[in-house]
Steps between C-alpha positions, in 0.01 A plus 500: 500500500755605244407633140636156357315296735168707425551503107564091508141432736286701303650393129472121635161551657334673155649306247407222687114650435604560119610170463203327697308776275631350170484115623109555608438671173642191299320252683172707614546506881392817626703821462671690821265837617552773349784772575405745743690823562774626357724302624380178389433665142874618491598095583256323284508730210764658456789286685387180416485549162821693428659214735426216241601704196845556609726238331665284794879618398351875685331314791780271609701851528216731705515151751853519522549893544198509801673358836351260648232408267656190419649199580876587532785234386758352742811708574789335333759385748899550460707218536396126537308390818713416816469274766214176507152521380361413763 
């Protein structure tokens, strides 16, 4: 699995929990368990939170600069199309 891959599944997958977290807490549903280890600490604490500060302008370029991590435009062809459709 490469770095980008790794960094996009656990980002998605724990502020997923924030945001289930923050949704819960609004309409009293029960909050996720608790972090355990360091590793979820580092996630829910730290990334999480430092995620959502960051103005979008700064996330729109860390997406664009990791390969991979996002959904990639179509290459822009040369010319004008040749031969039938179909």
């Amino acid at each position: 699995m490469s770095f980008a891959h790794w960094l996009r599944s656990n980002s998605e997958r724990y502020l997923a929990i924030d945001a289930q977290r923050r949704v819960g807490a609004r309409y009293g549903a029960r909050a996720p368990q608790k972090a355990r280890g360091a590793r979820e600490i580092f996630w829910r604490h730290v990334f999480t939170p430092v995620y959502r500060l960051l103005p979008w302008g700064i996330r729109r370029r860390v997406i664009a600069i990791l390969p991979g991590s996002h959904r990639r435009d179509w290459p822009i062809r040369s010319g004008r199309p040749r031969g039938p459709a179909v």
